[in-house]
N, C-alpha and C positions, 0 to 999 in steps of 0.2 A: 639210627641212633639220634633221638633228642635230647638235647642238654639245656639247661637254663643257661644264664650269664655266667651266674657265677659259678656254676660246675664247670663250666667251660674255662673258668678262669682260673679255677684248682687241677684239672688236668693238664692245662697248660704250664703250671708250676710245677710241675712234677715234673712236666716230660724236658722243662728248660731243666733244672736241678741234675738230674741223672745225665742229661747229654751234655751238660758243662763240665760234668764229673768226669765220664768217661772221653771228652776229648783230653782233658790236663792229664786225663793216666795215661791215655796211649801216647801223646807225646813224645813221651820216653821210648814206645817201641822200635821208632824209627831211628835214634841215634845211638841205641846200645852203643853200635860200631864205635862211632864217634868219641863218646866220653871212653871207652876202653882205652883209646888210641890218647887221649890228651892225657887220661891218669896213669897213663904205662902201664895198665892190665890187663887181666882176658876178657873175653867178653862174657864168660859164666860169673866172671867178679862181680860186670855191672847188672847182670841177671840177677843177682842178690837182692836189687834194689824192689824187682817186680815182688820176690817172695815176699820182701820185709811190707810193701805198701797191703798184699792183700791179707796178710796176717793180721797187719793191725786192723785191719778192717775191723775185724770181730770186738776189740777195744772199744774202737768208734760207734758200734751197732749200737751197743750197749748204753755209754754215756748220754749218748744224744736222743738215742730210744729216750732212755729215761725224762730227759728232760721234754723229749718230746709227749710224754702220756702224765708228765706231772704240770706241765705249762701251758700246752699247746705244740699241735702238728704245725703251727705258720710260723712261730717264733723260733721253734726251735730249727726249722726249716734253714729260714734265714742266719740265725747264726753261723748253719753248718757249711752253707755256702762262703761268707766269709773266709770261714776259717778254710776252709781247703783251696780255695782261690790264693790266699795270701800266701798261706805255706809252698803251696805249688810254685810263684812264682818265685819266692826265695831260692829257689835250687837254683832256680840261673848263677846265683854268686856263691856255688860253694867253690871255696879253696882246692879241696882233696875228696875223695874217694868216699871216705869214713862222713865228712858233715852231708854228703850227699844224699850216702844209703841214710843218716838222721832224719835228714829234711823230709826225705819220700817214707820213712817210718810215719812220722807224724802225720804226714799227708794219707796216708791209708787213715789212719784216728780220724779226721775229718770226711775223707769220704768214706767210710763204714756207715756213718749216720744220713744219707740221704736217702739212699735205697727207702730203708723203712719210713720213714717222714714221710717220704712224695707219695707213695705206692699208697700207707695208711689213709694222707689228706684226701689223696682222690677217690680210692674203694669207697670211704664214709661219706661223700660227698655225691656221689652218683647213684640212679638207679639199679637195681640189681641185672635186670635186661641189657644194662650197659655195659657190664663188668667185662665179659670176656675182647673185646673190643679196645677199652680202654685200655686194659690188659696188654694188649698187642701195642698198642700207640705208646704206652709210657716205656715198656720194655723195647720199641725202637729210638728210643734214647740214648742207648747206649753204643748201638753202632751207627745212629748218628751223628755222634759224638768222634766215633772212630773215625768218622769220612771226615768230619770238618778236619780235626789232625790231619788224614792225608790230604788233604787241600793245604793246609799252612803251610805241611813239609811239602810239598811240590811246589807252588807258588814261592815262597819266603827261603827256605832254604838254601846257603850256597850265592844270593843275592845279595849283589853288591849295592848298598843306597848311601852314596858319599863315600866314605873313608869306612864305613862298616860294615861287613860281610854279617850276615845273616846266620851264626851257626845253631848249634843247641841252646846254647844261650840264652838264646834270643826265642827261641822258639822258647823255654819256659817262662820266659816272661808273662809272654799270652795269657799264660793260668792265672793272671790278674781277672783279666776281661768279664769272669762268668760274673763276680760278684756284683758287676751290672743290675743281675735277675734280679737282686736283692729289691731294687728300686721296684719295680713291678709287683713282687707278692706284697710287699707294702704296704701299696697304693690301690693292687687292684680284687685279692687275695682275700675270700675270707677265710674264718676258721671252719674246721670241722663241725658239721651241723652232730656229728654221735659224739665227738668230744664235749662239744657245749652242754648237750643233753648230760654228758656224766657225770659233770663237777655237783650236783646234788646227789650223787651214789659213793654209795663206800667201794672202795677201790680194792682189786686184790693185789699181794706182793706179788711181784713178776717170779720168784722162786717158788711161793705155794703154787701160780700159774702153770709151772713146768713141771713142779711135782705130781702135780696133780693129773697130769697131760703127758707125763714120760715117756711112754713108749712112744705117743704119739712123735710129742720132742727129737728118740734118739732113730727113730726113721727117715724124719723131714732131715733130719741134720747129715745122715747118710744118702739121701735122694740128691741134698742141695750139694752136696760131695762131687757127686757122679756130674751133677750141674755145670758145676763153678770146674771143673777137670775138662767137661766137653768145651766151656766157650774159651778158655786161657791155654789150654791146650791145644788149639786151633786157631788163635789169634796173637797171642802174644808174642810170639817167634816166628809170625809168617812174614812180618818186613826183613827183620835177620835175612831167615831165607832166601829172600827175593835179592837182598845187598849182597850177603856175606859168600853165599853159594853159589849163585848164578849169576851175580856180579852185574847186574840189573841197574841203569840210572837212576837216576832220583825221581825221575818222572814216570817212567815205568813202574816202578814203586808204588807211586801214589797215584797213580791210574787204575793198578791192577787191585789194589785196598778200596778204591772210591768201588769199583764194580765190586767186591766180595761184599762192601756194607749196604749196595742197594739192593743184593740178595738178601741180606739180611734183612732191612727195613718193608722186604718184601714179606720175608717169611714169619719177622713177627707180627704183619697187620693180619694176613692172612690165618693162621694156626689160632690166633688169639680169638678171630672173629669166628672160627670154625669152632673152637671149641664151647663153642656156645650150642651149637648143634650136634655133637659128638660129643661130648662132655671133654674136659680138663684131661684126663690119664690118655683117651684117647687119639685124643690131636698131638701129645706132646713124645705118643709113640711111636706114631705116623711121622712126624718130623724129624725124629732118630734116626728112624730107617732110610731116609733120603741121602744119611750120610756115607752111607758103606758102598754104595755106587758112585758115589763122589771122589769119594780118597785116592785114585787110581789119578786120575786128571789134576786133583788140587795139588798133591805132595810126589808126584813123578813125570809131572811134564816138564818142558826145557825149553817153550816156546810161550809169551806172554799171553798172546791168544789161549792158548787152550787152558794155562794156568789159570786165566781171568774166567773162564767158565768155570772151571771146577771150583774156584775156590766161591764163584758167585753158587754155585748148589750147596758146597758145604757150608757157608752162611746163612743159605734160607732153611736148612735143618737146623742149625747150632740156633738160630734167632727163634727161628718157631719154634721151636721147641722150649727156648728161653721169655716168650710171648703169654706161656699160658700162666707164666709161676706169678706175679704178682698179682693175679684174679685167685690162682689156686691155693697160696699160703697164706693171706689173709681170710680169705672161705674157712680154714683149716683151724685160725687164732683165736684165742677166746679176744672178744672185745676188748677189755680195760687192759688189755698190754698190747693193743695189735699195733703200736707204735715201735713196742719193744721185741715183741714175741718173732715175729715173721724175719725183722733184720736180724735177732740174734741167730734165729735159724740158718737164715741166710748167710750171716758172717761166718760162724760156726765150722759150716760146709766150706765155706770160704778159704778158713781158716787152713782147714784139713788138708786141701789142692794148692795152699800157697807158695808149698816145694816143688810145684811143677817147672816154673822158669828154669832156674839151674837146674835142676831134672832133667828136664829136655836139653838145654845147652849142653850138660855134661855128656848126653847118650851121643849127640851129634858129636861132639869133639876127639868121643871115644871111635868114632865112624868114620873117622877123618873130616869130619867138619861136613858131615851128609844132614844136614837138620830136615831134609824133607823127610826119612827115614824116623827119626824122632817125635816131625810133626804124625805122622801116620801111625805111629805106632801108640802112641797114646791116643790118637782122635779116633781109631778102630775100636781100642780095647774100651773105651770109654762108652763108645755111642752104644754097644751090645750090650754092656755094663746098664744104662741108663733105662735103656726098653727093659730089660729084666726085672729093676728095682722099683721101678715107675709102674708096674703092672696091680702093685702090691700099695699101691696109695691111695687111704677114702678118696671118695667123690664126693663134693658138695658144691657142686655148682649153681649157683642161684642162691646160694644162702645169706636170709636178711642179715646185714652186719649193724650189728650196735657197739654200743662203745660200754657194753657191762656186760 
């Protein structure tokens, strides 16, 4: 893969964008416990908080989309960063229960619009030989993001410096940090070479776009379902599990998260780069199926060893298989909304799966608090679900992207 400077410097804003995002969500996954126990509730209470942030996602796709295909992929980039940076750290100081679940409300609205920013900036920015690759590298953004969270909470956590212990707190603050990146796309960051090209083209409404495109529309939004089920359904409640269940340190914890996300960063450089050779549908089949031999080890072991292998194979399925999507649904989008089109899709789907947190909490609690029974039973019915629907999606691999 050859890149110039500055492709090089728009995948690089992408792939910081999405991995600052998903380290300030997962965050949250590792002190569920924690905030339960300070606001005197259960832990399905604070599991509210994951549904409400990926709900709103679908909000965020939208607005920021918009401004992202009416202004620019870099500006709007940058604002969106901000904005969830700030929001994210705000939670350190809620009072109660109620400004919390607000705060990470609003925090889904800002991170809804990075997905589609980053993913659009670099698709239009690269050659098409590259796609499937970069594909892989932006989409391990997101569980490198998860590893750095589990590096804070293992290092930071629980750490006393002076008279201040280190708790949740303190760990949201962090969600300051990303808007650092801001400096960089900046400075170093150009625009979209197909967005420049389109401000002399008349533009279509992103509603005639989907009318026009519906069926296509109400499948991707059914595929990105199955999607967004497979990776929150196998991530979001496996720190829980390793705390709350097996009653695991803090550092086991984030030891055994660091190994599931360099499965993951394995599975989406690998699936991404492969599907360039097998096509799109196929690679992200093959990565499904690596999960059903997996679930036995990830969600019913009792020993950190074997749990850290299985959950490293069910991450390089859930990631590869999450690897091929931003090559595969911009391939999919008409141009002049692929700012908008691909994150609405994406949120959408999003949107659909974002009863999964308290879904899974509630089945484990109903199980007597067996959340690996929860994890598995969604991460089974999901992955055979996904090879099914996924069988049944054009192929366009390789397809020129313009921005009309």
């Amino acid at each position: 893969m050859t890149l110039t400077g500055a492709q090089t410097r728009a995948v690089v804003a992408a792939f910081l964008g999405w991995t600052l995002d998903a380290f300030d969500f997962f965050l949250l996954t590792f002190v569920i416990k924690d905030i339960a126990a300070e606001f005197n509730v259960g832990v399905p209470d604070v599991a509210y908080a994951l549904f409400l942030t990926l709900a709103m996602r679908f909000v965020g796709a939208f607005i920021f989309g918009q401004i992202g295909d009416k202004w620019g992929r870099k500006p709007a980039l940058m604002l969106d960063i901000v904005c969830y940076s700030v929001i994210g750290a705000a939670a350190a100081f809620s009072p109660n229960l109620t400004v919390f679940l607000i705060l990470r409300a609003l925090f889904g609205v800002a991170m809804g619009g990075e997905w589609g920013l980053g993913s659009s900036l670099a698709m239009e920015s690269i050659p098409p030989q590259s796609r499937g690759l970069v594909s892989g590298i932006l989409q391990c953004g997101y569980p490198f993001g998860f590893m750095l969270a589990s590096v804070a909470f293992g290092l930071l956590y629980g750490r006393t410096f002076g008279d201040y212990t280190f708790g949740w707190r303190g760990l949201f603050l962090l969600s300051v940090l990303p808007a650092l990146a801001v400096l960089f796309i900046r400075a170093a960051v150009p625009e979209s070479p197909a967005f420049i090209a389109s401000q002399s083209q008349t533009r279509p409404n992103l509603w005639d776009s989907i009318a026009a495109n519906w069926q296509l529309v109400i499948y991707a939004i059914v595929l990105m379902l199955a999607f967004n089920l497979f990776s929150h359904g196998t991530q979001d409640l496996y720190p829980t599990f390793l705390r709350e269940q097996l009653k695991f340190d803090k550092d086991t914890v984030s030891w055994i998260t660091i190994v599931a996300n360099l499965g993951a960063i394995a599975g989406g450089l690998s699936f991404g780069f492969l599907s360039e050779k097998i096509g799109r549908v196929n690679a992200i089949t093959l990565a499904a199926l690596i999960a059903l031999p997996a679930l036995p080890l990830w969600a019913f072991s009792t020993t950190p060893l074997w749990l850290a292998a299985g959950a490293f194979a069910m991450q390089i399925a859930v990631q590869g298989a999450w690897g091929v999507v931003p090559a595969h649904l911009n391939e999919l989008s008409p141009g002049a909304v692929r700012a908008t089109l691909p994150a609405f899709i994406y949120q959408a789907g999003n949107f659909l799966a974002s009863y999964n947190g308290p879904f899974q909490a509630k089945i484990a609690e109903a199980n007597g608090g067996d959340y690996g029974y929860a994890l598995a039973l969604v991460g089974g019915c999901v992955a055979v679900a996904l090879i099914i629907i996924v069988r049944f999606s054009p192929e366009k691999r390789g397809e020129t992207l313009t921005a009309h």
